[in-house]
C-alpha positions as a printed NumPy array, in Angstrom:
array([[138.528,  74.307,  68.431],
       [137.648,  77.846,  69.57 ],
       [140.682,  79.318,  67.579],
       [139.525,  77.861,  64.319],
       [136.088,  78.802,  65.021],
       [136.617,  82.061,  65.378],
       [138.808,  81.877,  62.051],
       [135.551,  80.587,  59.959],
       [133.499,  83.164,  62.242],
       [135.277,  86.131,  63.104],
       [132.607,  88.525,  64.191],
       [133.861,  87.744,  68.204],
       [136.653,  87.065,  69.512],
       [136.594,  85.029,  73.676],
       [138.719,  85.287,  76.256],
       [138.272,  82.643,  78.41 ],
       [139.08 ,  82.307,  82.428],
       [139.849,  79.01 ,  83.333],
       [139.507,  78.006,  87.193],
       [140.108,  81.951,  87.893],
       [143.364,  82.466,  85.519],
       [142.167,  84.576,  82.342],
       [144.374,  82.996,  79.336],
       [145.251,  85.218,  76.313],
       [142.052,  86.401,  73.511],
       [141.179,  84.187,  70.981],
       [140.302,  86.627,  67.876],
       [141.061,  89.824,  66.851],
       [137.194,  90.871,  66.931],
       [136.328,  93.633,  69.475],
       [133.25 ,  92.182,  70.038],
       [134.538,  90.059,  73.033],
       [132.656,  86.874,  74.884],
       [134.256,  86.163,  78.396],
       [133.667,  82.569,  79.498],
       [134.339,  81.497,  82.856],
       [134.757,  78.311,  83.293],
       [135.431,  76.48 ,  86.959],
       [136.74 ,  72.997,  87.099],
       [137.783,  73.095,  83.692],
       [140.085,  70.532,  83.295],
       [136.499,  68.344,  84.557],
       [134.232,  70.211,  82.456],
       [136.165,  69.491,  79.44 ],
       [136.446,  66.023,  79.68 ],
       [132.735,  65.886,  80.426],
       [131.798,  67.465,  77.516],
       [134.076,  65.609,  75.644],
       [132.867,  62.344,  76.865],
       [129.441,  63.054,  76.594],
       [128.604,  66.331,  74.366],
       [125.522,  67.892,  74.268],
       [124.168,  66.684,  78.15 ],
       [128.011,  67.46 ,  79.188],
       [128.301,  70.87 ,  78.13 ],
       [123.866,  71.576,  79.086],
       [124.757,  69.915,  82.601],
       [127.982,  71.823,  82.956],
       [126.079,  74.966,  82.27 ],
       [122.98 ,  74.417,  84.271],
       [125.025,  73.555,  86.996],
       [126.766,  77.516,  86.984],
       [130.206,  75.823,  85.924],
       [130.235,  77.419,  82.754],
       [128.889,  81.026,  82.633],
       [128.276,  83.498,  80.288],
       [126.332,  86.633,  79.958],
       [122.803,  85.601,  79.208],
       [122.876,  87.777,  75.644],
       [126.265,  86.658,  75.096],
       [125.474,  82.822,  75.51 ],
       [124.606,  81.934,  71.832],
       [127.441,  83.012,  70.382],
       [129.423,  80.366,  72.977],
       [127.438,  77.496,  72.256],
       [127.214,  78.47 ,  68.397],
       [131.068,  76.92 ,  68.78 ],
       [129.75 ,  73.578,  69.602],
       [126.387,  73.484,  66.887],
       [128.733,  74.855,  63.965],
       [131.325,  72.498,  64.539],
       [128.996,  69.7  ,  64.285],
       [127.089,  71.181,  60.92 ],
       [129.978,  73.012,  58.865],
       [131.778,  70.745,  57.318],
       [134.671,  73.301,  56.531],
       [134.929,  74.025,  60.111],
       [135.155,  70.574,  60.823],
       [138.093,  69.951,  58.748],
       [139.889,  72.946,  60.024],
       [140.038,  71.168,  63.555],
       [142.823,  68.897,  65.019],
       [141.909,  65.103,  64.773],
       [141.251,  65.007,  67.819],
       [138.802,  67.596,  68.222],
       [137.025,  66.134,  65.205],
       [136.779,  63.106,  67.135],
       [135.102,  63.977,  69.356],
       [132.944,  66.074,  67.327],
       [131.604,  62.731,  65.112],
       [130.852,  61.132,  68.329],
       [128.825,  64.203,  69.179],
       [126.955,  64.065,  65.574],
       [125.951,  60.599,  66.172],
       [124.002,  61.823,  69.137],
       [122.969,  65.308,  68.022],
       [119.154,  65.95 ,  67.039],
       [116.546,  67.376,  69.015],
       [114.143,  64.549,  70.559],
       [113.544,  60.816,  71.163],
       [109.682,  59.196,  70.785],
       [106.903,  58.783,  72.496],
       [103.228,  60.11 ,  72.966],
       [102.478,  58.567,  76.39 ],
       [100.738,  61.266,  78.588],
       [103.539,  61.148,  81.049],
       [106.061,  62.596,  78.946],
       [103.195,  65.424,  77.742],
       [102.384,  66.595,  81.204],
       [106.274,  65.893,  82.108],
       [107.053,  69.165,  79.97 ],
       [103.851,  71.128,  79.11 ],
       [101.863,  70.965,  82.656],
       [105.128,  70.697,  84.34 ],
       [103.849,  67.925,  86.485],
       [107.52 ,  67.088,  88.176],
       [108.053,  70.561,  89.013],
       [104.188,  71.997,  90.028],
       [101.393,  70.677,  91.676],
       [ 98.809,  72.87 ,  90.488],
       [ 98.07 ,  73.361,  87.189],
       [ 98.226,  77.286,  87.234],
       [101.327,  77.486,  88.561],
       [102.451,  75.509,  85.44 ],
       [100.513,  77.932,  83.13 ],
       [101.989,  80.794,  84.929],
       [105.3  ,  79.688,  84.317],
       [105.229,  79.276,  80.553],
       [103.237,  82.629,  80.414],
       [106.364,  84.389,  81.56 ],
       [108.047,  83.742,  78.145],
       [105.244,  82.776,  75.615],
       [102.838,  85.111,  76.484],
       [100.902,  87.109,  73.259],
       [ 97.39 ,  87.995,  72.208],
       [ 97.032,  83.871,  70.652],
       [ 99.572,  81.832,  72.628],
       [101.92 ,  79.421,  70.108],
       [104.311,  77.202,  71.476],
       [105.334,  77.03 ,  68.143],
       [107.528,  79.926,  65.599],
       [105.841,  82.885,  63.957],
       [106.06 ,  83.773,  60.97 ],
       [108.376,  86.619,  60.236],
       [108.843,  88.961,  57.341],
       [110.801,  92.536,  57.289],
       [107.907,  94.582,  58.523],
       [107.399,  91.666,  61.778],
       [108.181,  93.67 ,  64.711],
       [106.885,  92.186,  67.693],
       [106.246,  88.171,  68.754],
       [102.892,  89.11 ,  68.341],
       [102.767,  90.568,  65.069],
       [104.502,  87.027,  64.057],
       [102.644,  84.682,  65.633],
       [ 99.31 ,  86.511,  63.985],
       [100.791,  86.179,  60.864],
       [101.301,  82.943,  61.106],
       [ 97.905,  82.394,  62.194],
       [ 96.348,  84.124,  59.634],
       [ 98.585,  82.83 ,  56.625],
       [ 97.242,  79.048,  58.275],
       [ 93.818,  80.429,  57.731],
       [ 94.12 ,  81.555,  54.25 ],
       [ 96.236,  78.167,  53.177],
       [ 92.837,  76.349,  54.666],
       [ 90.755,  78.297,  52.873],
       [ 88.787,  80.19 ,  55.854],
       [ 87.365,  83.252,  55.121],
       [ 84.539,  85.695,  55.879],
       [ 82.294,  82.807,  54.582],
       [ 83.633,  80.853,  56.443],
       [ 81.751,  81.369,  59.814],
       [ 79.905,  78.961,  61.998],
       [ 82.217,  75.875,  59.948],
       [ 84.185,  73.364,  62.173],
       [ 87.763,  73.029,  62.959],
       [ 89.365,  70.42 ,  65.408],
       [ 92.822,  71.036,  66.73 ],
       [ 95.309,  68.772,  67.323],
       [ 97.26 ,  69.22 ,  69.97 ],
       [ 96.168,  72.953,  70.874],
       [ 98.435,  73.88 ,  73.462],
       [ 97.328,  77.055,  75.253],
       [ 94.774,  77.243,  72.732],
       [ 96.113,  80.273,  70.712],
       [ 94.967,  78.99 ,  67.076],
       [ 91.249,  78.451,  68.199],
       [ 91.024,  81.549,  70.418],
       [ 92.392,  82.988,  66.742],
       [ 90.263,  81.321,  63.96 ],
       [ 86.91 ,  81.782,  66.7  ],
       [ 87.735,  85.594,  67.033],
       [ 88.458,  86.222,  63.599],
       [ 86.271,  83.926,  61.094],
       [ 83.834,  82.85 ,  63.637],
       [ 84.805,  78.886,  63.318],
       [ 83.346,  76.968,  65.932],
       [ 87.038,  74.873,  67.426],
       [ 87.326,  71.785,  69.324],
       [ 91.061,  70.922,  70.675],
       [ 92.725,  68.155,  72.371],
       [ 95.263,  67.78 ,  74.024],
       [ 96.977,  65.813,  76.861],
       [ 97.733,  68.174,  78.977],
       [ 95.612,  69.196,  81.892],
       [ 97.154,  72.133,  82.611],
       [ 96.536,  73.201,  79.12 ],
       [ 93.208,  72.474,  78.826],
       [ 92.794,  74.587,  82.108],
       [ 94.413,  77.494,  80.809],
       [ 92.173,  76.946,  77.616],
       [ 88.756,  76.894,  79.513],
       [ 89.492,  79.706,  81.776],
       [ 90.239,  81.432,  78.543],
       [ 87.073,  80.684,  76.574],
       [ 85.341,  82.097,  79.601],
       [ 87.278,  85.181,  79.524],
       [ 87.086,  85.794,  75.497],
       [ 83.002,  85.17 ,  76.18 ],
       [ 84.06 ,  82.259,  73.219],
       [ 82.121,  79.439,  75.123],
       [ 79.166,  79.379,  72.461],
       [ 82.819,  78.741,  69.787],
       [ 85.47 ,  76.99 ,  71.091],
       [ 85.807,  73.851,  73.085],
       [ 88.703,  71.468,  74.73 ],
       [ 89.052,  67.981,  75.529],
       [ 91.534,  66.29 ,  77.514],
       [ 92.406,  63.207,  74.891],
       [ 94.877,  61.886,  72.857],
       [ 94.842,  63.337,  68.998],
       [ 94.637,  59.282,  67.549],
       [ 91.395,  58.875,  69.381],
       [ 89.945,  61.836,  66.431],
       [ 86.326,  61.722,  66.187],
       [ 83.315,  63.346,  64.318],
       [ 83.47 ,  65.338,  60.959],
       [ 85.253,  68.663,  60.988],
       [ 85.931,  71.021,  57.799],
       [ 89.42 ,  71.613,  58.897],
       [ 92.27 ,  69.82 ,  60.869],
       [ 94.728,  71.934,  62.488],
       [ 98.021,  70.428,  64.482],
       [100.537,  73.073,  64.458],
       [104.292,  71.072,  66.657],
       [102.46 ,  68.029,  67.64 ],
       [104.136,  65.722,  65.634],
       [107.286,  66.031,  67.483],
       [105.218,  63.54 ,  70.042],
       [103.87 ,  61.046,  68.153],
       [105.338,  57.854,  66.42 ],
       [102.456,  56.666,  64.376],
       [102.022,  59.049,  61.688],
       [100.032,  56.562,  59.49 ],
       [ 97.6  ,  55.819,  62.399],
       [ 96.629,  59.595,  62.684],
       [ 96.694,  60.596,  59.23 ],
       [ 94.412,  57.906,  58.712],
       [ 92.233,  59.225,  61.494],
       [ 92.683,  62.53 ,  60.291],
       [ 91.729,  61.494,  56.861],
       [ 88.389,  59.978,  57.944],
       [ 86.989,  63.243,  59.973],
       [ 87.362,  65.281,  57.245],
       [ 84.169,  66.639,  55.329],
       [ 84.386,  66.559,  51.927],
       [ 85.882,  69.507,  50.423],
       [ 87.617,  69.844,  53.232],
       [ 91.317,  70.737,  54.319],
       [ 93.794,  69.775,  56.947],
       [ 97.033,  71.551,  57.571],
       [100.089,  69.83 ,  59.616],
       [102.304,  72.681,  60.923],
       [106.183,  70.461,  62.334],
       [109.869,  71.012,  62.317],
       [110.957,  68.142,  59.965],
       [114.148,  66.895,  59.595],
       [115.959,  65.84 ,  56.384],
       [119.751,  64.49 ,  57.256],
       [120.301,  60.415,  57.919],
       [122.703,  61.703,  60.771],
       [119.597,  62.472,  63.117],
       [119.368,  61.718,  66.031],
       [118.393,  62.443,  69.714],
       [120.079,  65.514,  71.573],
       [120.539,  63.588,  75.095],
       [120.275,  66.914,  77.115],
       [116.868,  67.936,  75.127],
       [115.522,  64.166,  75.655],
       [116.498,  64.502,  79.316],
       [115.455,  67.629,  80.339],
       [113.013,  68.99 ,  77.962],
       [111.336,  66.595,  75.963],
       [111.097,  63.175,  77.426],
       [110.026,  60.875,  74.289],
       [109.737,  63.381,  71.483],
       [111.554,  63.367,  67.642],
       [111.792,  65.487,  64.79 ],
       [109.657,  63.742,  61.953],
       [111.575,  62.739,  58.999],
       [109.942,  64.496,  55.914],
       [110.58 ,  62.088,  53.24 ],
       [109.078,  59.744,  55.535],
       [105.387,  61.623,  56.392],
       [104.775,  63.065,  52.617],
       [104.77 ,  59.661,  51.897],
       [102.233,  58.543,  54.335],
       [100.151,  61.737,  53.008],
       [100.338,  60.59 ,  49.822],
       [ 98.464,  57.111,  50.959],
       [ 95.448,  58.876,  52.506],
       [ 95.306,  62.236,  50.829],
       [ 94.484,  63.489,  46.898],
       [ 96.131,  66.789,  47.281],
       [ 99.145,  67.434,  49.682],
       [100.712,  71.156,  49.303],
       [104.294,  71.821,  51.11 ],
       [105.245,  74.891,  52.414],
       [108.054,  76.265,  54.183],
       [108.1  ,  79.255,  56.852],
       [111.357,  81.554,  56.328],
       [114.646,  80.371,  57.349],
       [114.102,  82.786,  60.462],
       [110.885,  81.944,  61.811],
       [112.099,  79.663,  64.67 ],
       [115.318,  81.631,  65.544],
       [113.396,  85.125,  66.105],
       [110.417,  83.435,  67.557],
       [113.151,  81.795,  69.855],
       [115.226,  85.364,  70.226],
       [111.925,  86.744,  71.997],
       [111.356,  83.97 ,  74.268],
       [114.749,  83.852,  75.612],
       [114.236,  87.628,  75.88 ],
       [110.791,  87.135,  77.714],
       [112.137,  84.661,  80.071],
       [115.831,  86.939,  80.76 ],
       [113.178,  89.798,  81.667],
       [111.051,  88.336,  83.544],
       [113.811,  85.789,  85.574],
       [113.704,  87.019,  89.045],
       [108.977,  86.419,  88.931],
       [110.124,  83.231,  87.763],
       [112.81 ,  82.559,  90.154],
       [110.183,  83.529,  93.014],
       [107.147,  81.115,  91.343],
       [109.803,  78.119,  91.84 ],
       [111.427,  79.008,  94.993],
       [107.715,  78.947,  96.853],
       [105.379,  77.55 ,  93.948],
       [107.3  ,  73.944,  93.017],
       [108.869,  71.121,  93.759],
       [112.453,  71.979,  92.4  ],
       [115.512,  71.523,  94.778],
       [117.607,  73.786,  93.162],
       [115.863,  76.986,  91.731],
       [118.837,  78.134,  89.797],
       [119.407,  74.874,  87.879],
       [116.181,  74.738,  86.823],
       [116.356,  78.396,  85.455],
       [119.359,  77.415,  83.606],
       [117.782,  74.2  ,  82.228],
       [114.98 ,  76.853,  80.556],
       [117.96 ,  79.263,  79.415],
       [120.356,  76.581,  78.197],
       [117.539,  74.93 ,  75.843],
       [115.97 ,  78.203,  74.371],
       [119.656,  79.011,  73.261],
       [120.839,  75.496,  71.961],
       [117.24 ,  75.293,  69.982],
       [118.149,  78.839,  68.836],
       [121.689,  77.6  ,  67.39 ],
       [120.545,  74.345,  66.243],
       [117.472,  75.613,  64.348],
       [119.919,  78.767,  62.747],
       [121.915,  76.112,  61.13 ],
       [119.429,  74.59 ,  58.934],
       [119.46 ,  70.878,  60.123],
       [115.617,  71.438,  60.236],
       [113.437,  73.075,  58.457],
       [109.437,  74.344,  59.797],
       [106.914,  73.266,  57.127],
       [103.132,  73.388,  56.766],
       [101.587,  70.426,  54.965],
       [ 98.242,  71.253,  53.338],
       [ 95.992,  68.11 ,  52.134],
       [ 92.607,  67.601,  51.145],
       [ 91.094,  64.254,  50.282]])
């Protein structure tokens, strides 16, 4: 599989060490990725049985290592295979095999909305105890002026993660119509994370926010923050689940929520009936578009416990029921895999802080297997997202 990769791709060439023994180059690139892999007669049939959780487990567990800026370009094998079809037809049957089994069970998440599976991955409740510690973690990697746990928005001139996630931010703004008139109007967030689009649209236009969200390490984060931005006369959080929308706002943000929810037509109903007139809601999600979708069981396992890619088709329609207008937009191709580039980045830089936070912070039993969990996901979502299975787009309706 790795020779006819590198015949469809042959910017690098690997040279792989198997149980020690380093085995002959495969490509004539001389931009060379060494792979060491230990037990590899084991680690092969475990990825081949299982795929995605195989190879992630294999990894995590240090029996497949690669430099940490070399380690896209290794699992880039495994996400191209299963999304180029010429590729795919290059390989031996039996490679392509086991490549079909691995489609059926490639995707990014499974369902759910249940708080568990909220605070499982965005308060960290199975690895921290206190909420901080959490926040601290994911501040490591995410960390900018307004806080997404979501892509930017990048263009030629983008520089930084910052610069991207403003723009972002501020293109949101414009598509809802907020401007310098705008001040002292209402905005409810769904799902506001660290809080980084309120702290944004309070700063900026003056818009008085309200967010929920389910996690209470979030929501801590958020409050020390409006204390700290002196925002407490604008911006406001509740700990609640986003169906349970109440009062009348003149814009409805969610920017990646609905990767957590299953009943789109219960919440853009909701959403529907807390909007004043004239005004606009905007539904930032990765969306996916194939009928071959389905749940990545390392992601599911490790990362997001009960969450799916929407299925576009699917939620326009459901817009269609309870909105007039409904505008679709799409972020550049390379929104997610820069954002993604600078969070890896983030969390390579600042490994050994983290390594100490989990070693006497948390719960883990094995600090280095946790790191890897963190490093092996921000890579695969990298390579999964740069090959166009799904696609980032903003939704703007209006009754």
């Amino acid at each position: 599989m790795v020779a006819a990769y590198v015949k469809r791709y042959p910017e690098h060439s690997f040279k792989l060490f198997l149980d020690g023994k380093e085995c002959q180059p495969i490509g004539d690139s001389i931009n060379v990725i060494g792979v060491k892999i230990t037990n590899s007669d084991a680690v092969l049939r475990r990825i081949f049985a299982e795929g995605s959780l195989g190879l992630g487990e294999a990894y995590c567990e240090r029996l497949i290592q690669v430099d940490d800026r070399l380690y896209k370009y290794f699992l880039f094998i495994f996400v191209r295979a299963v999304h180029d079809k010429r590729l795919l037809l290059s390989l031996p049957f039996s490679d392509i095999f086991f490549i079909l089994k691995a489609k059926l069970h490639q995707g990014f998440f499974g369902r759910n909305t249940k708080s568990e599976n909220i605070n499982a991955h965005y308060s960290l409740s199975d690895w921290f105890d206190n909420d901080k510690d959490a926040n601290d973690f994911y501040m490591f990697w995410l960390n900018s002026k307004y806080i997404q746990y979501s892509c930017g928005k990048w263009d030629k001139n983008t520089k930084t993660l910052d610069e991207a996630q403003f723009n972002k931010l501020d293109f949101y703004a414009k598509r809802l119509g907020i401007d310098k008139n705008s001040k002292n109007k209402t905005l409810v967030d769904l799902g506001c994370g660290w809080g980084g689009c309120m702290f944004f649209m309070a700063e900026n236009y003056g818009i008085r926010c309200t967010g929920l969200t389910l996690s209470t390490a979030q929501a801590e984060y958020v409050r020390d923050e409006i204390k700290k931005r002196h925002l407490e006369d604008l911006v406001s959080v509740e700990i609640d689940d986003i169906h349970n929308i109440k009062g009348s706002y003149d814009y409805v943000i969610s920017v990646g929520v609905m990767e957590h929810i299953n009943d789109y037509n219960h919440l853009y109903k909701a959403t529907s009936s807390v909007l004043n007139k004239n005004g606009s809601a905007l539904i930032h999600s990765m969306f996916h578009t194939s009928i071959f979708y389905g749940v990545d069981p390392f992601l599911a396992k490790y990362i997001f416990p009960g969450g799916a890619v929407p299925d576009l088709k699917q939620n326009l329609k459901i817009f269609r029921k309870y909105f007039k207008i409904v505008d679709r937009n799409d972020l550049p191709e390379n929104s997610y895999p820069k954002t993604l580039d600078c969070w890896y980045a983030n969390f390579c830089q600042n490994e050994a802080a983290i390594r100490k936070l989990l070693a006497e912070k948390s719960k883990v039993k094995d600090v280095d297997f946790s790191i890897r969990i963190f490093k092996h996901y921000l890579t695969l979502a990298h390579c999964g997202l740069s090959n166009k299975f799904s696609l980032v787009s903003n939704i703007l309706v209006k009754n």
